[in-house]
N, C-alpha and C positions, 0 to 999 in steps of 0.2 A: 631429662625432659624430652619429651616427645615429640617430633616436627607439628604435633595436629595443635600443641601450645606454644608451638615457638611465636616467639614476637612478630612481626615485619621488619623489615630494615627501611630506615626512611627511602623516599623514592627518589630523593638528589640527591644520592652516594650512593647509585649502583648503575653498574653497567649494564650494556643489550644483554650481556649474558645473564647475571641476577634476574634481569625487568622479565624474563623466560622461565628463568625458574624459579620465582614468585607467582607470576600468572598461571604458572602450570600445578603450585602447588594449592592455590586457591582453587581452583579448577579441581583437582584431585578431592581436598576439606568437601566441598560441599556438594558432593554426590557417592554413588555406590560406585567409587571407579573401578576399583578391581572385579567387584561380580560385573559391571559391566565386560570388561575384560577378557574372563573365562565366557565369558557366554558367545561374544564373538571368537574366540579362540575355540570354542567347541563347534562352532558351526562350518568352520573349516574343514577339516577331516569330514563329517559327513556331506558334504558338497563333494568333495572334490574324488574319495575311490570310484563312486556311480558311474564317474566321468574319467576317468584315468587310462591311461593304456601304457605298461611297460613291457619292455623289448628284453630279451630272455635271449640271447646267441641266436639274434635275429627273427627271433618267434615273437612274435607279439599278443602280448596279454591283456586283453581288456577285462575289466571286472561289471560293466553295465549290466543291470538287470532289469526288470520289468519296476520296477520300483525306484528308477531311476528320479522320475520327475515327482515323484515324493521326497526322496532325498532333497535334490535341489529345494524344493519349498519349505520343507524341516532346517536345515543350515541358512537360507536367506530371512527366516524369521527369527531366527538366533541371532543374526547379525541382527539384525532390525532392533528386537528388544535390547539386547545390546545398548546399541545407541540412545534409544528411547530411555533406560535408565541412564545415559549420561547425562542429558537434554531436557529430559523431564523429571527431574526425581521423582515427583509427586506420585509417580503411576507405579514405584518401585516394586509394588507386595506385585500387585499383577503382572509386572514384568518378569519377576523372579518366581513366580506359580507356574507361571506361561512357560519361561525355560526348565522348568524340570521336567514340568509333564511333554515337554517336547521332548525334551532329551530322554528320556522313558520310550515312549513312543519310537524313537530311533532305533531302538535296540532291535525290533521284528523288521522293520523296514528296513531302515540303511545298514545294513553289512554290521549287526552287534554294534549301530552307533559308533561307526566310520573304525570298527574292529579296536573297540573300546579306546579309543584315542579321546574322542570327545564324550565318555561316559564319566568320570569325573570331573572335568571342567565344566562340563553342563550343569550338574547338580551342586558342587560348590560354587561356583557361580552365582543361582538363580537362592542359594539360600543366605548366600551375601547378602544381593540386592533384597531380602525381607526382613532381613536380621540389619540393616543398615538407617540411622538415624540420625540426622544432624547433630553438630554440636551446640550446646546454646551459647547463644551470643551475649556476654556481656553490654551493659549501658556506656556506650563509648568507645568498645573494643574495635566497630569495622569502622570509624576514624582515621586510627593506628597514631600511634605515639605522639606524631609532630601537633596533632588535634589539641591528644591533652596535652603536652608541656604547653601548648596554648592556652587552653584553658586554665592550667595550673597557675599559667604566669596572670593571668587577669585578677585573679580572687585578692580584696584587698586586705591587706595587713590584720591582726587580730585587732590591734586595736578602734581603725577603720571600721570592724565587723562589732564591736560593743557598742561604738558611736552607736552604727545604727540599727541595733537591735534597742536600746536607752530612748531612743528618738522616740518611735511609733507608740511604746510607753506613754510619755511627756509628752505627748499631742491626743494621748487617751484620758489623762489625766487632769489637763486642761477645761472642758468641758464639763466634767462632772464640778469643778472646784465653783467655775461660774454661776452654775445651777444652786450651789450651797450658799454662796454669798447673797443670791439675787433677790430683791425683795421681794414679799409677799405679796397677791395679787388683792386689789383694792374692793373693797366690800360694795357690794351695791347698796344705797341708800342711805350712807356714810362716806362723812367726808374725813377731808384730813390723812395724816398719814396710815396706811395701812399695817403699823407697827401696833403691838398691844400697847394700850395705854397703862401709865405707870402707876402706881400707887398716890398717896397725897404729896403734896409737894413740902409740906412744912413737916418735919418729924414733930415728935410729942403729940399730936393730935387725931383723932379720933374722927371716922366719918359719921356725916349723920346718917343714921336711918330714916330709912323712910315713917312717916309718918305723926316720928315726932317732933314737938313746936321747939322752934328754932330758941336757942339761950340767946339770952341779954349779951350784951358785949360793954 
C-alpha cells in the first residue's frame, strides 16, 4: 500500500512527533510538492555562480557577468513558482509552464543554467507540477476513521431498519383502504341513502311495469 492510501491514525494516540508527520503528510497529498521542490532547488544554482567568488591560492575568482541581474531574477522566480505551487495548487499548469520555459531561458543567460546544475531540476520539476492532480476524495474519507466507527455505531439494528422501512408502507396504505370503504357521495335531488337501491324485497314476485293496471289482490 502506498502512503498517498494509507489510513490516518486517530488524533488521541499519537504524539508531537506523529501530529508532524501527519500534518506534513497531508501537506505533501494535496499539492505538487516535489515539482514544487525541484523548482526551488533549481533556482538555487542559478542565483548564486552570477554572484559567487572563490579563492584559488589566494586569487580570487568571481564568475559575475553582465547578465548577472537576470540571473538573480530568473532563480527568484523559480523560487517564487515554487512556492506558489505549494500554496496555490490551482495555478499548477502555469506554474510548471512558467518553470520550464525559465529554466530554458537560463541556459544563454545564466552560465548554461547555473552550469547545468539546475537544468534538470527545472524541467522535471515544472512537468511535475502539470502532470500533477489531486487525489479524489471519498464520501467520508477526510473525517478519518473515528467519524465513521461513529457513524457506523449509530445505524440501527436490521431489524430496526425493516420496522421502518414496513411503516411508511402502512401509513401509505392507510388512506387508499379509507377511500375504498367511504361511502358514496349523495345524489342531488334524492334523498335517502346514497347506496344503490336493492331489488324487491319479497322474492317470488315480479315488478310491475309501468303502464300496466294494477291485479286484484
Amino acid at each position: 500500500m502506498s502512503s498517498a492510501l494509507a489510513e490516518y491514525r486517530p488524533a488521541e494516540h499519537e504524539n508531537p512527533a506523529q501530529w508532524v508527520r501527519r500534518v506534513f503528510r497531508t501537506f505533501r497529498r494535496t499539492r505538487p510538492y516535489y515539482g514544487g521542490l525541484l523548482a526551488m532547488l533549481a533556482g538555487v544554482p542559478i542565483m548564486y555562480f552570477p554572484y559567487a567568488k572563490l579563492s584559488l591560492n589566494g586569487m580570487t575568482v568571481t564568475m559575475a557577468t553582465t547578465a548577472g541581474a537576470g540571473s538573480l531574477i530568473i532563480g527568484i522566480l523559480l523560487v517564487v513558482l515554487g512556492l506558489t505551487a505549494w500554496f496555490q495548487p490551482a495555478v499548477r499548469v502555469f506554474a510548471g509552464v512558467a518553470t520550464m520555459l525559465l529554466t530554458l531561458i537560463s541556459i544563454p543567460v545564466s552560465n548554461l543554467a547555473g552550469f547545468g546544475l539546475a537544468l534538470l531540476p527545472g524541467l522535471i520539476g515544472g512537468a511535475l507540477m502539470v502532470a500533477w492532480a489531486p487525489n479524489p476524495v471519498q464520501p467520508g474519507a477526510e473525517a478519518g476513521p473515528v467519524a465513521a466507527a461513529a457513524a457506523q455505531a449509530t445505524v440501527p439494528p436490521s431489524s430496526a431498519g425493516s420496522a421502518t422501512a414496513v411503516q411508511p408502507a402502512t401509513a401509505e396504505a392507510a388512506p387508499a383502504a379509507e377511500a375504498a370503504t367511504a361511502p358514496l357521495p349523495a345524489v342531488p335531488g334524492q334523498g335517502g341513502s346514497p347506496l344503490l337501491e336493492k331489488g324487491p324485497a319479497a322474492e317470488g314476485t315480479v315488478p310491475q311495469q309501468p303502464g300496466e293496471p294494477e291485479e286484484a289482490r
